[in-house]
Backbone as CSV, one residue per row, in Angstrom:
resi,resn,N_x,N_y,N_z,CA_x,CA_y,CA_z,C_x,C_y,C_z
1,UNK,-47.525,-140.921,-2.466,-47.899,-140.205,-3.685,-48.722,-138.967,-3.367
2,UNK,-49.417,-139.218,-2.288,-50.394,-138.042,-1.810,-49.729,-136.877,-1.641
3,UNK,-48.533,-137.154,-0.900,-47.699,-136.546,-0.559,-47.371,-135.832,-1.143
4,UNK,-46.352,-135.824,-2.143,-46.050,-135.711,-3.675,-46.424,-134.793,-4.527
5,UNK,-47.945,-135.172,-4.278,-48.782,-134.434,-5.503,-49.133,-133.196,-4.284
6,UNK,-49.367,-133.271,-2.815,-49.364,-132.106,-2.401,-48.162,-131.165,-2.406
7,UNK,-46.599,-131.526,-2.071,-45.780,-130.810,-2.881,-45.747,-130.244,-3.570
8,UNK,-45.875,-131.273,-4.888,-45.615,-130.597,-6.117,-46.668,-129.035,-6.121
9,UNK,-48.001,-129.167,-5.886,-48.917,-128.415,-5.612,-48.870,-127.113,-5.297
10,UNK,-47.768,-127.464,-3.969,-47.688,-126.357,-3.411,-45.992,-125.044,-3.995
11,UNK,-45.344,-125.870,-4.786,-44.324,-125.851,-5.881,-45.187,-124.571,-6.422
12,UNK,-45.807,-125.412,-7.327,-46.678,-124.589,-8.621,-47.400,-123.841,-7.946
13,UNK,-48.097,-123.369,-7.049,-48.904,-122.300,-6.483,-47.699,-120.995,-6.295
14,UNK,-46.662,-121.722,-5.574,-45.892,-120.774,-5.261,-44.775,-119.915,-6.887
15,UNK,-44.638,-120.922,-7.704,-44.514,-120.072,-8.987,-45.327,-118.697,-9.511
16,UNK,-46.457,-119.542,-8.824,-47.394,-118.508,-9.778,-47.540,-117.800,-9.084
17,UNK,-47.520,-117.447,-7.634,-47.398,-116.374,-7.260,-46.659,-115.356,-7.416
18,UNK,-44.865,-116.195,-7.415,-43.988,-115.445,-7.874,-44.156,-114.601,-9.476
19,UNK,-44.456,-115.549,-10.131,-44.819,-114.839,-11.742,-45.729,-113.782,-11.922
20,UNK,-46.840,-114.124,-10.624,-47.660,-112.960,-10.374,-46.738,-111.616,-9.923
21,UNK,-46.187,-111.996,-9.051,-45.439,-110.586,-8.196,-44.664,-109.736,-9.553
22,UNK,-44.161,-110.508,-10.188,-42.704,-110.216,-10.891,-43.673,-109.173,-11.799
23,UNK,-45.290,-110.144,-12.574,-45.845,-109.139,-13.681,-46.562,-107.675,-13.316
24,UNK,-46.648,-107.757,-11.966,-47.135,-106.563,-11.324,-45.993,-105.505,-10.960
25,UNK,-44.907,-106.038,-10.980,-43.738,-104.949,-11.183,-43.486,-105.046,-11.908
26,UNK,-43.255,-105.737,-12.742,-43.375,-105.249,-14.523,-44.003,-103.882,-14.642
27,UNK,-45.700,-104.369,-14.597,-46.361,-103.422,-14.748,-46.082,-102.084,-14.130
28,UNK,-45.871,-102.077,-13.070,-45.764,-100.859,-12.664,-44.754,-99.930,-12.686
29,UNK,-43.253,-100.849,-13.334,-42.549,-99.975,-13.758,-42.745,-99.587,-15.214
30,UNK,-42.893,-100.051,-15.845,-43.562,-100.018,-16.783,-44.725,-98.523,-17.238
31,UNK,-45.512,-98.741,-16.205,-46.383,-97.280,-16.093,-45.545,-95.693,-15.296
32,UNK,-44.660,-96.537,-14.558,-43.800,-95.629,-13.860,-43.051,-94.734,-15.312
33,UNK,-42.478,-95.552,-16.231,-41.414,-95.348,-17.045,-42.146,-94.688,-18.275
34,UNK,-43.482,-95.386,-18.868,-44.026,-94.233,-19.480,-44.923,-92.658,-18.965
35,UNK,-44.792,-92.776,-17.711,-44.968,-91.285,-16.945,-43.405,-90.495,-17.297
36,UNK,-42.687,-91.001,-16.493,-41.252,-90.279,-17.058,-41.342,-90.025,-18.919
37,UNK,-40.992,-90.538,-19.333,-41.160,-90.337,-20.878,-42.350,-89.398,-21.216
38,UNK,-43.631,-89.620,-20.626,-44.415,-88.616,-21.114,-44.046,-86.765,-20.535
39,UNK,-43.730,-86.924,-19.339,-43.416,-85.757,-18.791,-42.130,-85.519,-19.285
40,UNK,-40.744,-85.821,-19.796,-39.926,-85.132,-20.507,-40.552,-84.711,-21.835
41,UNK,-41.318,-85.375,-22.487,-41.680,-85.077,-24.026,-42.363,-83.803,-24.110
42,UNK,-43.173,-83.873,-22.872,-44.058,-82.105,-22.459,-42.729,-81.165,-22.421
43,UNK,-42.082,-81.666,-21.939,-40.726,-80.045,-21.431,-39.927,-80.086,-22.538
44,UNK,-39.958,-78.589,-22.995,-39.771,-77.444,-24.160,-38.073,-77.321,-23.836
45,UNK,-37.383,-77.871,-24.162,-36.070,-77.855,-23.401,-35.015,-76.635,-24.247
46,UNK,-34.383,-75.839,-23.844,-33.887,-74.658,-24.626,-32.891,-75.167,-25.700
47,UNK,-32.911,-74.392,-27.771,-31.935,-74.408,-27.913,-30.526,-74.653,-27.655
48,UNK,-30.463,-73.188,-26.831,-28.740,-72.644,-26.278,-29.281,-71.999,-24.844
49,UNK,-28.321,-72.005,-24.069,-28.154,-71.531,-23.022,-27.242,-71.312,-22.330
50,UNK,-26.932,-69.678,-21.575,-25.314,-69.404,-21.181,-26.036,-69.010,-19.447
51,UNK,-24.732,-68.398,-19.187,-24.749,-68.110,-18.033,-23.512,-66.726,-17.935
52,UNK,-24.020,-65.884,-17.032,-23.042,-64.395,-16.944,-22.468,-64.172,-18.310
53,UNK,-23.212,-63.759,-19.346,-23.453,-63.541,-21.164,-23.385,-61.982,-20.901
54,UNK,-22.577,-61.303,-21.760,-22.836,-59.800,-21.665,-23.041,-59.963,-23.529
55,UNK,-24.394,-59.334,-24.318,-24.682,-59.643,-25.246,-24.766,-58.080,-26.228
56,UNK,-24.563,-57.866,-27.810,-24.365,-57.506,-28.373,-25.417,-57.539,-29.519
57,UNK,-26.180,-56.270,-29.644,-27.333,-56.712,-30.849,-27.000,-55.416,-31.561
58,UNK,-26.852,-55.800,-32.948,-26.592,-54.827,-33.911,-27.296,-54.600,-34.704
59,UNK,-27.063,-53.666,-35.652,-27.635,-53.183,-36.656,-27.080,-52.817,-37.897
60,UNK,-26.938,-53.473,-39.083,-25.769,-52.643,-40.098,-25.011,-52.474,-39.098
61,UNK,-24.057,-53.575,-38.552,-22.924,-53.435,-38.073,-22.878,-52.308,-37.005
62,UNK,-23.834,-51.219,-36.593,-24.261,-50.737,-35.648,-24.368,-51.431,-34.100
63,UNK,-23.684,-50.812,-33.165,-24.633,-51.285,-32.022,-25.948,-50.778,-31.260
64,UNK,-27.068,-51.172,-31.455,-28.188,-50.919,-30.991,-27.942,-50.521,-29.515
65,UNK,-28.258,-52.034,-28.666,-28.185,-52.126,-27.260,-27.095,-53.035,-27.072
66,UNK,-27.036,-53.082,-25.972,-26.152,-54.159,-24.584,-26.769,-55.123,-23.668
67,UNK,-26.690,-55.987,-23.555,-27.682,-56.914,-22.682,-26.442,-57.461,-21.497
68,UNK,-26.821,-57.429,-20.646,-25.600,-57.962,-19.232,-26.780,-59.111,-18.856
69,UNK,-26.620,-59.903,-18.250,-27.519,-61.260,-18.303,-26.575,-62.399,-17.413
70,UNK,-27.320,-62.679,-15.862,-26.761,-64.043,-15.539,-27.285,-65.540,-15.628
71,UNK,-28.001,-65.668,-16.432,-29.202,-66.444,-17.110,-29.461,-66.020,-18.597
72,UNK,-29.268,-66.917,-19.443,-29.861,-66.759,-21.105,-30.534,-68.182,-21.507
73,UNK,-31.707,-68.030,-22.195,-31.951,-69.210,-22.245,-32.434,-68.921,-24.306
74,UNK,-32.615,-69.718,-25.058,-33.123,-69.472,-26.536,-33.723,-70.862,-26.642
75,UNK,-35.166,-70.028,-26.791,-36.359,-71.141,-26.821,-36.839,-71.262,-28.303
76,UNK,-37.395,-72.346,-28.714,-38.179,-72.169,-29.496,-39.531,-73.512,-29.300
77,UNK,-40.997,-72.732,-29.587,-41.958,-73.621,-29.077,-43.326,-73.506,-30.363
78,UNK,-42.991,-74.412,-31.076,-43.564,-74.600,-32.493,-43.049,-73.530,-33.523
79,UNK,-43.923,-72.657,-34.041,-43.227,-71.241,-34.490,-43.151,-70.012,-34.221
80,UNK,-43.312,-69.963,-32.461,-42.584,-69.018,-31.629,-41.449,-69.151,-31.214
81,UNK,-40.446,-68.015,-31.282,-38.921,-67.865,-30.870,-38.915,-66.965,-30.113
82,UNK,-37.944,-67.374,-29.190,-38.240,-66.145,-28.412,-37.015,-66.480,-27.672
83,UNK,-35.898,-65.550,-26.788,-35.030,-65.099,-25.871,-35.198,-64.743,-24.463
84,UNK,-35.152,-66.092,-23.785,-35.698,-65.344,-22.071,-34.414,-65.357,-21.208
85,UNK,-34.755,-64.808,-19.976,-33.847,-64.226,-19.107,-34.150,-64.597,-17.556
86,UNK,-34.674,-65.938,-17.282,-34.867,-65.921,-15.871,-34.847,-65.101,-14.987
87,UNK,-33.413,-64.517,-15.137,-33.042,-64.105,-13.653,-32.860,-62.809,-14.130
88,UNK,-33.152,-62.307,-15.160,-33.626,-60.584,-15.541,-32.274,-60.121,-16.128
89,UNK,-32.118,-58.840,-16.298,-31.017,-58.168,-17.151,-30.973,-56.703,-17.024
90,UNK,-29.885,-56.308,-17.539,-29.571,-55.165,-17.624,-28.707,-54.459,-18.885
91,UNK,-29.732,-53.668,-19.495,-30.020,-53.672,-21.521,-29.306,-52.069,-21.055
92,UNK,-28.446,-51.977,-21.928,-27.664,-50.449,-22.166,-27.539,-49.933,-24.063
93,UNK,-28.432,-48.579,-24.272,-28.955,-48.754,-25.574,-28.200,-47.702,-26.153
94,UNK,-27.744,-47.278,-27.534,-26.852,-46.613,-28.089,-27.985,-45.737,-28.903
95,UNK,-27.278,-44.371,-29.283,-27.576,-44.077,-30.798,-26.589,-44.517,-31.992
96,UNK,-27.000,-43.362,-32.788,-25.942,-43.780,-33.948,-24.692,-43.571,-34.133
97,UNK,-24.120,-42.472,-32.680,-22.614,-42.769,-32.406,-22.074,-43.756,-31.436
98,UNK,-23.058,-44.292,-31.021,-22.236,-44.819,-30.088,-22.441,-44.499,-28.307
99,UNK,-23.135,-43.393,-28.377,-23.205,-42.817,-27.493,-24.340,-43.777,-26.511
100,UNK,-24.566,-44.069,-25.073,-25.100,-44.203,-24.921,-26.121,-43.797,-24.277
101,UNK,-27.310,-43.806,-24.356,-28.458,-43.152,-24.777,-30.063,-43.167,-23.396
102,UNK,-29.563,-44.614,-22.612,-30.474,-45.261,-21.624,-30.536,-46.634,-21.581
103,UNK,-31.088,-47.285,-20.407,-31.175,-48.110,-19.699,-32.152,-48.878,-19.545
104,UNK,-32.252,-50.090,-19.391,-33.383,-50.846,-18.863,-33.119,-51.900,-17.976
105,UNK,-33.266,-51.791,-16.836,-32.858,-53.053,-15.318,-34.249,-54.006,-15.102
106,UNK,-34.509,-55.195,-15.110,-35.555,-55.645,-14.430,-34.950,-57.199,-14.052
107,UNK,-36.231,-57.857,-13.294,-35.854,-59.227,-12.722,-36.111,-60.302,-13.552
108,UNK,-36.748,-59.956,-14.755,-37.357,-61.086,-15.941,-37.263,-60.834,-17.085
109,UNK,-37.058,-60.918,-17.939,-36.913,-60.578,-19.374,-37.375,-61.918,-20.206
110,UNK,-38.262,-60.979,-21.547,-38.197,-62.481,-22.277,-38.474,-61.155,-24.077
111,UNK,-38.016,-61.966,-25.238,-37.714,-61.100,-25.675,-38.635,-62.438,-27.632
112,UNK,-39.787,-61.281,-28.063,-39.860,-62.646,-28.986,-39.286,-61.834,-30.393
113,UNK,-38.734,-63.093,-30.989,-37.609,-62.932,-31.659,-38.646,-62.074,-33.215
114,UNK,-39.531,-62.732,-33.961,-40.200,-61.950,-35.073,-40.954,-60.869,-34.977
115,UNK,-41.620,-60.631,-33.764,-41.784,-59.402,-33.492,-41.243,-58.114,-32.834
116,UNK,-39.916,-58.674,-32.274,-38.429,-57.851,-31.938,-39.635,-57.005,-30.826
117,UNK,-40.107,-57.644,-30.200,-40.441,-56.776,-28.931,-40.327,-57.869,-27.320
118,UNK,-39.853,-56.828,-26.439,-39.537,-57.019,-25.207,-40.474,-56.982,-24.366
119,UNK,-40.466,-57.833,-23.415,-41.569,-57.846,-21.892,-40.706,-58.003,-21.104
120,UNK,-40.516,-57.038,-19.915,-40.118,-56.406,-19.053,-40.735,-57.189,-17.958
121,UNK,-40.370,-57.585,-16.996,-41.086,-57.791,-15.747,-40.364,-57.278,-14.240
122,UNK,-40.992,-57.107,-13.125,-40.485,-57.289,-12.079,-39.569,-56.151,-11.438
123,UNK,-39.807,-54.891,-11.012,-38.919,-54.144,-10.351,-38.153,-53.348,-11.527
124,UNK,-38.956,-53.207,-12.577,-38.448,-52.858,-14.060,-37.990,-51.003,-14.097
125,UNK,-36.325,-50.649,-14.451,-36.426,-49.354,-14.252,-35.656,-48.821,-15.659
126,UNK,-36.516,-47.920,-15.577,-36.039,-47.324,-17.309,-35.319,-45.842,-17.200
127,UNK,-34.200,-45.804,-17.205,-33.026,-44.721,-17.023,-32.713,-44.058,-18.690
128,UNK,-33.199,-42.710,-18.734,-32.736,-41.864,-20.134,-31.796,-41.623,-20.073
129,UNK,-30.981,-40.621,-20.516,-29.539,-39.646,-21.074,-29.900,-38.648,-20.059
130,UNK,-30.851,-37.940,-20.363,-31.001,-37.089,-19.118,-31.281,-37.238,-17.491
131,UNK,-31.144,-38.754,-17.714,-31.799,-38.970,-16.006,-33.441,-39.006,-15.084
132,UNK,-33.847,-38.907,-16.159,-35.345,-39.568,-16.200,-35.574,-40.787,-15.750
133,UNK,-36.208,-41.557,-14.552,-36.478,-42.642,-14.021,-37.706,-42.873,-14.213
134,UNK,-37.909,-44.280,-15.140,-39.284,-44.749,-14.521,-39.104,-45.833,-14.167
135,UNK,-40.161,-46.197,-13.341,-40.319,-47.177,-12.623,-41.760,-47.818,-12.704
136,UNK,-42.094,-49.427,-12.942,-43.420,-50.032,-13.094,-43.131,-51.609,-12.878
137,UNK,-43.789,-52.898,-12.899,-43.633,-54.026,-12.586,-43.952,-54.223,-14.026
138,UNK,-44.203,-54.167,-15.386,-44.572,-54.811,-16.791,-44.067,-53.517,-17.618
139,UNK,-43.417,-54.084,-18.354,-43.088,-53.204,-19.364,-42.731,-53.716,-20.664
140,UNK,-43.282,-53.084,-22.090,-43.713,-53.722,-23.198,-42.655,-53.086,-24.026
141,UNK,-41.173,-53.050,-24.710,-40.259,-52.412,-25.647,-40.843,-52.830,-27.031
142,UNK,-41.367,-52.298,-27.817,-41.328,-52.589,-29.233,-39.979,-51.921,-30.369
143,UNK,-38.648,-52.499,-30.397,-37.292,-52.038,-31.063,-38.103,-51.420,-32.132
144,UNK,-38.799,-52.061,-32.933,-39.433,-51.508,-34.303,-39.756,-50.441,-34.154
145,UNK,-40.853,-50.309,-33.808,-41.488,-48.999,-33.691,-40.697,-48.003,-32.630
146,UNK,-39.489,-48.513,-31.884,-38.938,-47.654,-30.530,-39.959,-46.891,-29.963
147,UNK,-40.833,-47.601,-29.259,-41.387,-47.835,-28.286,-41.684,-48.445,-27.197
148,UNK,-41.684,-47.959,-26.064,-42.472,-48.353,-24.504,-43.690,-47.915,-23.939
149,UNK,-44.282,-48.971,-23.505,-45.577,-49.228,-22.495,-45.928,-49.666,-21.897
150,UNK,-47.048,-50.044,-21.213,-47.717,-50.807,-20.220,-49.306,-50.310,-19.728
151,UNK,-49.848,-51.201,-19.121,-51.298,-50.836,-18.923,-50.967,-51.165,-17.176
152,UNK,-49.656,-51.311,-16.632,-49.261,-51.140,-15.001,-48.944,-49.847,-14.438
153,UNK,-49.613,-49.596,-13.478,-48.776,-48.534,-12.500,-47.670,-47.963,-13.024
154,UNK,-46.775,-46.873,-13.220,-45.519,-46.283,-13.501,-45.543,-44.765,-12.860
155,UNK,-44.039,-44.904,-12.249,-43.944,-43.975,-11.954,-42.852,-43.357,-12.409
156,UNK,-42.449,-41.949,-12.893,-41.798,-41.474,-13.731,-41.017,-39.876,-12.609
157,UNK,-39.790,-40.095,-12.734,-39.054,-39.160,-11.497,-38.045,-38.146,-12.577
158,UNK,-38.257,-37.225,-12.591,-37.485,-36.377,-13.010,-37.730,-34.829,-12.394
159,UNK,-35.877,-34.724,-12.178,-35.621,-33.497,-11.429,-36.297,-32.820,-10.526
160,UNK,-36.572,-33.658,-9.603,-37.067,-33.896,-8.628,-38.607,-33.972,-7.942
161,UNK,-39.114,-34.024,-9.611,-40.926,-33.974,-9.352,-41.154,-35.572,-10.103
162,UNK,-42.293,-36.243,-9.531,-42.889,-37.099,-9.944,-44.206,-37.242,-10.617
163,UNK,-44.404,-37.846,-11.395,-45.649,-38.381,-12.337,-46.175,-39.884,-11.844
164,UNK,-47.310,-40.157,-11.903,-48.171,-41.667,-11.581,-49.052,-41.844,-12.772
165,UNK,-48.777,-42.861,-13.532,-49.721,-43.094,-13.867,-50.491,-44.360,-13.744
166,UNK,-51.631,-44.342,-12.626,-52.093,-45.503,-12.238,-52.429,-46.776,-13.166
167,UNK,-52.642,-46.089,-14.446,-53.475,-46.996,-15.657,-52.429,-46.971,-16.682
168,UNK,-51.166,-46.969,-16.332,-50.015,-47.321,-17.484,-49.388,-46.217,-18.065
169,UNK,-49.075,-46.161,-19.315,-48.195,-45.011,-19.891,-47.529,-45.423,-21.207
170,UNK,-47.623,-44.706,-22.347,-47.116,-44.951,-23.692,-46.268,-43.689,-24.086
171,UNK,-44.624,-44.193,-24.314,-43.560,-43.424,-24.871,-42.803,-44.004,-26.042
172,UNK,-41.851,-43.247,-26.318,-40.942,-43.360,-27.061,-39.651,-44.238,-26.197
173,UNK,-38.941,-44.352,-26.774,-38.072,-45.114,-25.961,-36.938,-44.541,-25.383
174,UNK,-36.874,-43.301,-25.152,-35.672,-42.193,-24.818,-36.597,-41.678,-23.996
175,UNK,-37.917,-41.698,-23.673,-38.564,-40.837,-22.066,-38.693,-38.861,-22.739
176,UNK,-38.930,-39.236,-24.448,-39.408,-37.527,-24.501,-40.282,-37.243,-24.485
177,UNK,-41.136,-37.922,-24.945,-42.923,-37.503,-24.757,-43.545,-38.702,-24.074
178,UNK,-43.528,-38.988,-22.892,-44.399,-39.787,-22.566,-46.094,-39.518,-22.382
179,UNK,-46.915,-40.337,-22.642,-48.277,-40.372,-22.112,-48.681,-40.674,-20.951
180,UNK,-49.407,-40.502,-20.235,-49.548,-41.375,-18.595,-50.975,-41.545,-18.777
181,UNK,-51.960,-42.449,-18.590,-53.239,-43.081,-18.603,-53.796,-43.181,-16.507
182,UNK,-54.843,-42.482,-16.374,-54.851,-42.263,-15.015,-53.454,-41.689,-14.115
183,UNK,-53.042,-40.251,-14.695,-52.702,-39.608,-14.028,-52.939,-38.671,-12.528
184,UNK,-51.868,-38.645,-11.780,-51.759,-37.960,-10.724,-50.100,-37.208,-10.362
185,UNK,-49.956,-36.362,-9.919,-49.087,-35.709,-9.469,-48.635,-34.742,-10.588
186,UNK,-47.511,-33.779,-10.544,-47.028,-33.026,-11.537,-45.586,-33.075,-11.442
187,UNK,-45.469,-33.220,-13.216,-43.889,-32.655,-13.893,-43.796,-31.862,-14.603
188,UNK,-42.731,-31.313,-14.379,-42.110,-29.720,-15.126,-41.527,-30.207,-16.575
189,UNK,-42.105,-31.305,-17.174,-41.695,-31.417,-18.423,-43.043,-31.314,-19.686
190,UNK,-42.750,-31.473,-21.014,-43.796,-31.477,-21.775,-44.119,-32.818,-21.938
191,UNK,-45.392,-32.943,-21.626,-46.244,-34.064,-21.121,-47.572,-34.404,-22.265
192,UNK,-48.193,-35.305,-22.671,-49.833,-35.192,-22.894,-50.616,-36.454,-21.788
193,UNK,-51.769,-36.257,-21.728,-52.337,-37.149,-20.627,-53.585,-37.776,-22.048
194,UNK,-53.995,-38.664,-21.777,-55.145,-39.635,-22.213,-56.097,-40.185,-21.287
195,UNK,-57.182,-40.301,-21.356,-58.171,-41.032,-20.648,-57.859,-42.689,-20.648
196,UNK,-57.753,-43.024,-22.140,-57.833,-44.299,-22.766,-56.376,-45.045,-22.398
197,UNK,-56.786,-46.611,-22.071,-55.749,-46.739,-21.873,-54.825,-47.508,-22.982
198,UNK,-53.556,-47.932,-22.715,-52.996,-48.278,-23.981,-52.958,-49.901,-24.213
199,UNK,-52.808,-50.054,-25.555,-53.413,-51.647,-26.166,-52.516,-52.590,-25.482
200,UNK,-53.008,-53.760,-25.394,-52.383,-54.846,-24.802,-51.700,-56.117,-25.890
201,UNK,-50.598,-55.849,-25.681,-50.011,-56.699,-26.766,-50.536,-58.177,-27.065
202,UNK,-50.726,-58.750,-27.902,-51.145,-60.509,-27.916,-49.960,-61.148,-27.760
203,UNK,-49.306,-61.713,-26.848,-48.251,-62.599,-26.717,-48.801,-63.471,-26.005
């Protein structure tokens, strides 16, 4: 009987160990599985999303611009909307014939949808009708107002003289009157310079 009851003993110890093992992987998948679940619920996952998209934004049946894009993504994150571009774009802009008018190339784009203004990032180059180049790493499009800026470096190349403006630059969106903020160098075009530099958008 001694016997027996040490058996049995050793039976039931060994259950409960097992029942032990089993509730500790329970548990831990368990904590494993609400980590997963919590970390998808954080990620903002896109609307729509394409890939090599050549895009079309109008106006009264107008075409504004052109967007070429190998990355599109359409976010929305509470009641911000907004249009990004990972892997950057290349925007080709019209007037009212049709004609087109200038350019915008960069490596990032993100675009918010109620305030119809653009942020530019990364190797960003802004090509006019006449052949006006600028060049800066941030650049701010407001469609509304047809305007461009930045409070970055830009450098601005036409016919064969250059402009710097170390502290940014505020134009129109066709490159006719630009401003430059911490200027250096000279262009043979009509220019104004500012001390002050230009406002920083809240996005």
């Amino acid at each position: 009987m001694r016997g027996m009851r040490s058996v049995f003993s050793k039976i039931i110890r060994l259950k409960s160990i097992t029942a032990l093992m089993g509730a500790v992987m329970l548990f831990s998948c368990k904590n494993d599985m609400e980590e997963i679940n919590r970390v998808a619920g954080d990620e903002i996952l896109p609307e729509m999303t394409g890939t090599n998209l050549e895009m079309i934004y109008t106006d009264s049946a107008r075409i504004k611009y052109k967007v070429i894009t190998p990355e599109y993504l359409k976010m929305s994150e509470g009641e911000e909307k907004y249009e990004e571009f990972p892997q950057g774009l290349h925007a080709i802009s019209y007037d009212t014939d049709g004609k087109e008018i200038g350019s915008i190339t960069c490596k990032y784009a993100k675009k918010l949808e109620d305030e119809q203004l653009w942020e530019a990032r990364n190797e960003v180059v802004v090509v006019n009708a006449e052949g006006k180049k600028l060049e800066t790493e941030l650049l701010y499009w407001d469609t509304q107002k047809q305007i461009i800026y930045s409070d970055r470096y830009a450098k601005l190349s036409a016919d064969g003289q250059i402009i710097e403006g170390n502290r940014g630059f505020k134009s129109d969106q066709d490159l006719k009157s630009p401003i430059f903020y911490g200027i250096t160098g000279e262009l043979e075009v009509e220019q104004r310079t500012s001390p002050d530099r230009p406002p920083r958008p809240e996005i």
